[in-house]
Backbone bond lengths (Angstrom), bond angles and torsions (degrees), N, CA, C in turn:
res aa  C-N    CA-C-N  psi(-1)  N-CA   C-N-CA  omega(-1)  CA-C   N-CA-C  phi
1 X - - - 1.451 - - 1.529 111.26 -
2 X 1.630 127.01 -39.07 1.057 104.00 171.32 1.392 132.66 -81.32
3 X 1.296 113.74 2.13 1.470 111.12 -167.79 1.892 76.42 -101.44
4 X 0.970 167.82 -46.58 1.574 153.55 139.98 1.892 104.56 -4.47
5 X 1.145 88.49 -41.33 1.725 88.96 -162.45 1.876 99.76 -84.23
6 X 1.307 116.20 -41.08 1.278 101.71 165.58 1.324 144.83 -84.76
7 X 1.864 101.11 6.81 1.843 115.16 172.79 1.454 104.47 -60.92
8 X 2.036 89.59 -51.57 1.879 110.34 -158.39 1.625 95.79 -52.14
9 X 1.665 105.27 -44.72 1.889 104.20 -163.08 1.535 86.48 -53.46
10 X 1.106 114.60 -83.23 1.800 125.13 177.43 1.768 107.49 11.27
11 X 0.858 92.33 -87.33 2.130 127.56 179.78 1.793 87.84 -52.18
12 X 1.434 126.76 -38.02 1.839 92.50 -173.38 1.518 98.30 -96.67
13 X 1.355 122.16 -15.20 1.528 126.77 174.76 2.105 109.15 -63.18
14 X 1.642 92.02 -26.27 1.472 70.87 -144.85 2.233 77.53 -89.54
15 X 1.379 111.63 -41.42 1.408 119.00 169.82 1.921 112.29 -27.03
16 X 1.496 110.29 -47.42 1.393 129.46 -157.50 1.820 85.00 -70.50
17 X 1.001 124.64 -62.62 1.555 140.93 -145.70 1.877 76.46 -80.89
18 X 1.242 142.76 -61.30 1.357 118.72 -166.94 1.537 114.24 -80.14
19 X 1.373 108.22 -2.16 1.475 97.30 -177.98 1.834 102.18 -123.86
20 X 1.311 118.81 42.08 1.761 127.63 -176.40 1.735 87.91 -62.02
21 X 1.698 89.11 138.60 1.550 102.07 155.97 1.392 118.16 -63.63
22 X 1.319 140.58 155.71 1.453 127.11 136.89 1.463 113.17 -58.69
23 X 1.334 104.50 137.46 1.846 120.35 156.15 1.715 102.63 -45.15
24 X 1.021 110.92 143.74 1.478 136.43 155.26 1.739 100.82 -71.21
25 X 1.529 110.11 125.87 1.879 96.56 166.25 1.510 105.02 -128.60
26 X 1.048 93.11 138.74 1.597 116.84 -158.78 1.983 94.69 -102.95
27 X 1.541 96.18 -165.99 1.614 94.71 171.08 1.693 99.66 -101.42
28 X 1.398 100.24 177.26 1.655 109.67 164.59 1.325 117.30 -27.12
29 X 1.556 88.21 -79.35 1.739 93.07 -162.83 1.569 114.35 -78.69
30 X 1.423 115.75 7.63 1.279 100.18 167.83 1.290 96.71 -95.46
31 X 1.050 129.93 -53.98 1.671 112.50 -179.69 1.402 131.07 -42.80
32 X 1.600 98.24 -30.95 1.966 94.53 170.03 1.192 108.31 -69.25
33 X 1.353 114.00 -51.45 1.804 96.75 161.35 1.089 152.24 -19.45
34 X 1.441 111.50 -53.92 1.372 136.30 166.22 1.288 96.32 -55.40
35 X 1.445 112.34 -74.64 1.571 110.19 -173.16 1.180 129.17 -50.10
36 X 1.099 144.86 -45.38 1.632 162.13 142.48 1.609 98.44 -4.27
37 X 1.598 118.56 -41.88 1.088 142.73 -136.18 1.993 89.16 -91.00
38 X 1.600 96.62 -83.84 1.317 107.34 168.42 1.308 130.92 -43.45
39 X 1.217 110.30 -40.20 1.807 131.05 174.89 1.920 81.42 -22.59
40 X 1.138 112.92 -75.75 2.049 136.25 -171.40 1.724 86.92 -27.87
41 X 1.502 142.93 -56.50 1.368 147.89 -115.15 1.737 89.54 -118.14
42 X 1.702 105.29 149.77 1.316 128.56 149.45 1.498 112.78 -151.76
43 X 1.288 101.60 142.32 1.222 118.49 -169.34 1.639 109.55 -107.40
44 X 1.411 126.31 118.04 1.287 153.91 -149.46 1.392 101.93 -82.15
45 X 1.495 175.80 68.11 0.999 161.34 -90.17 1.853 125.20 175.03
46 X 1.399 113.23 122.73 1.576 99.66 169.25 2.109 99.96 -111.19
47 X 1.706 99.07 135.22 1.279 97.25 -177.22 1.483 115.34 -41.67
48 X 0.934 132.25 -64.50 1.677 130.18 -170.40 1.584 121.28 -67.22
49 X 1.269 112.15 -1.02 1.475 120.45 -167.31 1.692 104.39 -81.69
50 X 1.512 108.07 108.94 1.454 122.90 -162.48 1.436 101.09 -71.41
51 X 1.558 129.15 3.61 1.430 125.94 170.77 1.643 95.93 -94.99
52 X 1.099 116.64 -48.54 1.603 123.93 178.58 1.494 107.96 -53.47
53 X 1.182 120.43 -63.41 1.665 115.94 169.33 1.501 116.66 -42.71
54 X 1.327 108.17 -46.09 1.689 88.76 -179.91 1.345 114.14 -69.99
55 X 1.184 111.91 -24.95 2.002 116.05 -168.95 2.009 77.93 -68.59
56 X 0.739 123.50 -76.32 1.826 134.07 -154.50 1.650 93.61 -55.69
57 X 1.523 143.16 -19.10 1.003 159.10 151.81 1.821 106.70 -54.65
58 X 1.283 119.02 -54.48 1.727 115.62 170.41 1.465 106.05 -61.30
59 X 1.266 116.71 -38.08 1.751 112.61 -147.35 1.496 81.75 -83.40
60 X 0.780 125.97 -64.26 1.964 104.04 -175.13 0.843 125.96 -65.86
61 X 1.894 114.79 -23.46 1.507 102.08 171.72 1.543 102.06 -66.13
62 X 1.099 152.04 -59.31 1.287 154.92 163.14 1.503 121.68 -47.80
63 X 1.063 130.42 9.35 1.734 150.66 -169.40 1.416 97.18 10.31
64 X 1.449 117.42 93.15 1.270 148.54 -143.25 1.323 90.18 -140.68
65 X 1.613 144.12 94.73 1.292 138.40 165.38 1.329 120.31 -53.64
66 X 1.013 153.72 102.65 1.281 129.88 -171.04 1.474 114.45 -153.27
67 X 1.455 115.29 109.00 1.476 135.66 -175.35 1.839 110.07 -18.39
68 X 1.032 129.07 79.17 1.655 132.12 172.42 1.491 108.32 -55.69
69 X 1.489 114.51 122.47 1.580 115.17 -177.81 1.512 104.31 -136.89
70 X 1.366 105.58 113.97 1.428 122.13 151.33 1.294 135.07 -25.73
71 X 1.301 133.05 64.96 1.624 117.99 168.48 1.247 150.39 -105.67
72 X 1.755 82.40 32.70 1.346 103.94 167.83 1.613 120.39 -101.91
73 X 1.356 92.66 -44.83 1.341 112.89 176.18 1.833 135.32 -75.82
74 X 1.377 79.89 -25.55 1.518 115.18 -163.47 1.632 109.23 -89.60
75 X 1.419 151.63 75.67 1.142 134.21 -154.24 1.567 106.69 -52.33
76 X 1.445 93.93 -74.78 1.753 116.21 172.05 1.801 108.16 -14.89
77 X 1.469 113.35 -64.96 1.394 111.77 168.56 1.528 122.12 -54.68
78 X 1.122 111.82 -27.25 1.742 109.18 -158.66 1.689 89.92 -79.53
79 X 1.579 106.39 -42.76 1.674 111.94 -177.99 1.714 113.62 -61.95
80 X 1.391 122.13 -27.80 1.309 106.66 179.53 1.480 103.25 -96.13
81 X 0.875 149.14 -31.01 1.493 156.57 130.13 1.900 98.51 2.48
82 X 1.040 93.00 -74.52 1.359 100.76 -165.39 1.798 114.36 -80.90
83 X 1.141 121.46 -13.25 1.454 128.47 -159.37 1.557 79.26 -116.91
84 X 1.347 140.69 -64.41 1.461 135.19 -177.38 1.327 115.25 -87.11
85 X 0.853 141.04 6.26 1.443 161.79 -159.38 1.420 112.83 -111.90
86 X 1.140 102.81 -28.81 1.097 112.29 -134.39 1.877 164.67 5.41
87 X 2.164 97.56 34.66 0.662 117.23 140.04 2.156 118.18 -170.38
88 X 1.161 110.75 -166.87 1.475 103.92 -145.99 2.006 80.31 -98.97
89 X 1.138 130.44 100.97 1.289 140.38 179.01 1.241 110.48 -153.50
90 X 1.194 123.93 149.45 1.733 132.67 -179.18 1.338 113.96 -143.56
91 X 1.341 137.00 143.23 1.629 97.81 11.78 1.295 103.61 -93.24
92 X 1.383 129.00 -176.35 1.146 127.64 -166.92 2.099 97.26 -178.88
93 X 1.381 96.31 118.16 1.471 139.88 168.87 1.824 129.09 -44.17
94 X 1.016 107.17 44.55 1.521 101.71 -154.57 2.320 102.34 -67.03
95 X 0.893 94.64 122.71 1.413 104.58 176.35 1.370 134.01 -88.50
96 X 0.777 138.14 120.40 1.711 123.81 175.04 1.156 112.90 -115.74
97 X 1.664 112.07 118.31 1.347 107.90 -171.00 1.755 98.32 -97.28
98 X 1.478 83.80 174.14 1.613 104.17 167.62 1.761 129.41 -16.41
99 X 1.397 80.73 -68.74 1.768 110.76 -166.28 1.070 81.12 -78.37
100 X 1.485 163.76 -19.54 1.472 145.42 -165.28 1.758 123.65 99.19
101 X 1.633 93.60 -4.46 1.341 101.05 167.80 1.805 136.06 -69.61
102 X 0.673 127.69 138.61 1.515 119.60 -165.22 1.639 108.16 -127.69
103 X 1.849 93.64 125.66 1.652 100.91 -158.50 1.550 96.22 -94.16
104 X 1.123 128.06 147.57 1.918 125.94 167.76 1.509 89.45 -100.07
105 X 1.296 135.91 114.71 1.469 140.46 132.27 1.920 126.20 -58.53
106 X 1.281 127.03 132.77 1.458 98.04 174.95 1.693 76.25 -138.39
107 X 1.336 89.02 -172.85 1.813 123.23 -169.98 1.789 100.19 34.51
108 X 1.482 75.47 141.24 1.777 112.52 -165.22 1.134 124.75 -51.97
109 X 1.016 99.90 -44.26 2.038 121.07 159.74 1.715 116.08 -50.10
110 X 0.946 112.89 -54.72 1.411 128.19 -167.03 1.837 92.07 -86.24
111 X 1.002 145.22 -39.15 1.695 144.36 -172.86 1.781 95.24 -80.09
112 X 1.647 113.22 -44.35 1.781 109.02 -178.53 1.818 97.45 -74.07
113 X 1.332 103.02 -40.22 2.071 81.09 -172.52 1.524 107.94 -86.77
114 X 1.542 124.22 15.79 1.277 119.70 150.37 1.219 128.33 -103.69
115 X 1.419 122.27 -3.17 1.295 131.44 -174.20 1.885 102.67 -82.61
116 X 1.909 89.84 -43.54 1.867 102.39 -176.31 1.596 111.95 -83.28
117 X 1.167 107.31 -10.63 1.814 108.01 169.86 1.434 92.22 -80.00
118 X 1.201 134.47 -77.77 1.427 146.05 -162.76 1.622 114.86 -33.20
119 X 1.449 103.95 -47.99 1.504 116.51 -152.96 2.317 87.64 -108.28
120 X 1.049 108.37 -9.41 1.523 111.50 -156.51 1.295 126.35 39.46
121 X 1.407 104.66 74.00 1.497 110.34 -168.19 1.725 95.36 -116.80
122 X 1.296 89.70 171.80 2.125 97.16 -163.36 1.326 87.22 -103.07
């Protein structure tokens, strides 16, 4: 099963890379905006995870900076993931608000229709 599990990663890695969105390009200062914005955000992630590819599939189509974190690979990540997270699932949205509060977002759907409410993207 895992050598099944690392063809499929293979085949959506290699599919993802021939079929990349173009970035959206905006002006300067709206993009520092944006960015200023994300700077706050990391995104929780295992490379082959076909929910994770599509979320990492919006952020460039929308050139969405946003901190990429290992938690598969990554111990350190998998532990705050899972210890602040409060549990080990991807992808998953880590937020930093204002006041210092910090939001966990998970599933892909719910992180893309908060990224395009937030940012008002089509």
């Amino acid at each position: 099963m895992k050598i099944i599990r690392w063809i499929l990663g293979q085949i959506i890695l290699v599919l993802d890379f021939m079929t990349s969105p173009k970035a959206v390009v905006r002006e300067a200062a709206a993009q520092k905006a944006i960015d200023d914005v994300t700077a706050t955000m990391s995104m929780y992630q295992f490379k082959t995870c076909p929910f994770c590819v599509k979320v990492r599939r919006e952020l460039k189509r929308h050139a969405l900076h946003i901190e990429l974190r290992d938690a598969k690979g990554n111990a350190q990540h998998k532990a705050q993931l899972t210890q602040e997270g409060g549990r080990h699932k991807v992808p998953c949205l880590r937020i930093e608000q204002a006041d210092g509060a910090v939001e966990w977002l998970y599933e892909s759907n719910d992180i893309i229709a908060r990224l395009k409410t937030q940012f008002k993207l089509a």
